[in-house]
C-alpha positions as protocol buffer text, in pm:
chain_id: "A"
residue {
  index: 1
  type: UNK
  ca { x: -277 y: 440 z: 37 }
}
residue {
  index: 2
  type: UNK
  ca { x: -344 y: 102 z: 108 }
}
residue {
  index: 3
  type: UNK
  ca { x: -679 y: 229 z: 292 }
}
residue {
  index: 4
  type: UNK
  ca { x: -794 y: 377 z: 18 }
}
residue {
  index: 5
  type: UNK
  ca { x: -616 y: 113 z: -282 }
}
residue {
  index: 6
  type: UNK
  ca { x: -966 y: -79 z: -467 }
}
residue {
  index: 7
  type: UNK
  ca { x: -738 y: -358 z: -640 }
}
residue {
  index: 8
  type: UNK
  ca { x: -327 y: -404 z: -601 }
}
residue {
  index: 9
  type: UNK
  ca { x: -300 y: -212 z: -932 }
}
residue {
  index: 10
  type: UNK
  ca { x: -409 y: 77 z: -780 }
}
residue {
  index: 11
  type: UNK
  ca { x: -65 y: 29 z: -569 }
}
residue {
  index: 12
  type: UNK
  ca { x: 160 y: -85 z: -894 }
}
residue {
  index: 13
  type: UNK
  ca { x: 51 y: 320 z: -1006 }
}
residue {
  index: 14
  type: UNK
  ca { x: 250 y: 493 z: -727 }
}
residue {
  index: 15
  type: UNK
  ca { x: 613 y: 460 z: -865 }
}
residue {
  index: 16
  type: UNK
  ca { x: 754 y: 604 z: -456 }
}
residue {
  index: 17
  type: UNK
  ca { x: 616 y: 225 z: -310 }
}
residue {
  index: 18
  type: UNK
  ca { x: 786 y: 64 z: -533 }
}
residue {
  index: 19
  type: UNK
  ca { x: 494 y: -217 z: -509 }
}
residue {
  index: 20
  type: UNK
  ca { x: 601 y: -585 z: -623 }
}
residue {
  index: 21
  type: UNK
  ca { x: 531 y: -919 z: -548 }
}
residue {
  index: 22
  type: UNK
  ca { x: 806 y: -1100 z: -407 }
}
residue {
  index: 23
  type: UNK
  ca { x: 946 y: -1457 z: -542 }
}
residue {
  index: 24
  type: UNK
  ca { x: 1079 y: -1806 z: -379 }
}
residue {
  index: 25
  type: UNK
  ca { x: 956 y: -1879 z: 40 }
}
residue {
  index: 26
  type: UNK
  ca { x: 765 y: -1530 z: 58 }
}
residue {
  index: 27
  type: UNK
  ca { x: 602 y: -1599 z: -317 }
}
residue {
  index: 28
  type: UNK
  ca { x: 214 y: -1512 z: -262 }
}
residue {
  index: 29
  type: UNK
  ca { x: 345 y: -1196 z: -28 }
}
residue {
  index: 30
  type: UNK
  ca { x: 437 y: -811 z: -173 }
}
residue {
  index: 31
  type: UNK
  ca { x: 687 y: -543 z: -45 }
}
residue {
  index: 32
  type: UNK
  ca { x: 592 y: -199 z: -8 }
}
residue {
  index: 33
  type: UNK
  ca { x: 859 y: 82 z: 38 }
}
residue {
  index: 34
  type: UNK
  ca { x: 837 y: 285 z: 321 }
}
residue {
  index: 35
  type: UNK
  ca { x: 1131 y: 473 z: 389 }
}
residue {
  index: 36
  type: UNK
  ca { x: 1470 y: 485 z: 246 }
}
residue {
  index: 37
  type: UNK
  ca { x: 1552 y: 101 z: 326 }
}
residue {
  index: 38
  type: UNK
  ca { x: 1269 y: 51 z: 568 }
}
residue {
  index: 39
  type: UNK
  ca { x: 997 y: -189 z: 383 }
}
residue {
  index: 40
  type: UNK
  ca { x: 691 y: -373 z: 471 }
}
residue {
  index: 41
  type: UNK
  ca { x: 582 y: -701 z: 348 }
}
residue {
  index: 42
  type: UNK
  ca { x: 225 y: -720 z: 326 }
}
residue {
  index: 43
  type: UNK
  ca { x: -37 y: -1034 z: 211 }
}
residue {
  index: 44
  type: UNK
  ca { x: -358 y: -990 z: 44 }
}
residue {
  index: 45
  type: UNK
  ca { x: -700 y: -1226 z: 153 }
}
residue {
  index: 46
  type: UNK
  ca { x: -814 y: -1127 z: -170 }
}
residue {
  index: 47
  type: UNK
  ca { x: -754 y: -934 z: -470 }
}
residue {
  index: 48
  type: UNK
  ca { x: -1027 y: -671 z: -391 }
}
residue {
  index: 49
  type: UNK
  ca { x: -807 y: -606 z: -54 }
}
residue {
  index: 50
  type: UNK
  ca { x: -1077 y: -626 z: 160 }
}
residue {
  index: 51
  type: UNK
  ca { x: -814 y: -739 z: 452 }
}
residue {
  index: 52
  type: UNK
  ca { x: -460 y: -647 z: 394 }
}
residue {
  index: 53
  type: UNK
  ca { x: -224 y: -899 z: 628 }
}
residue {
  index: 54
  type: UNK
  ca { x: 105 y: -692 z: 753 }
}
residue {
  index: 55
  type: UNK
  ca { x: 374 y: -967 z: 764 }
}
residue {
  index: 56
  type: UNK
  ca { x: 694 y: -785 z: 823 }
}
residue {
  index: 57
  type: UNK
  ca { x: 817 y: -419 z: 897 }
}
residue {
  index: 58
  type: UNK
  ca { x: 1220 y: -409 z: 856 }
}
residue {
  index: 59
  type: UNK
  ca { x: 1526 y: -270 z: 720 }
}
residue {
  index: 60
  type: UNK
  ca { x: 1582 y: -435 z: 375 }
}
residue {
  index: 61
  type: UNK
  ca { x: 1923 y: -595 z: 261 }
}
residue {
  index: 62
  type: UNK
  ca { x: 2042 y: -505 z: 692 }
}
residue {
  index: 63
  type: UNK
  ca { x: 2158 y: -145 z: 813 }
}
């Protein structure tokens, strides 16, 4: 999805991601939903995301 996302509203359409930007120290970065808990934190060079930056894979709020 992210492959084949043109601009980060393409992402914000696909309720299952739950797509958002995140707020405070990781402000600038968004969190993706992967699996149950599981999410990945991702940062955008630009907003055409041309190069999509994987910051962090992990389980969200612990086990």
């Amino acid at each position: 999805m992210l492959k084949a996302a043109k601009a980060a509203d393409d992402l914000y359409k696909v309720a299952a991601l739950r797509f958002h930007p995140l707020k405070g120290d990781r402000q600038g970065q968004h969190s993706i939903t992967l699996v149950d808990r599981w999410r990945m934190v991702v940062t955008f060079r630009d907003d055409a995301l041309t190069v999509v930056r994987i910051e962090e894979v992990s389980a969200h709020y612990g086990n």
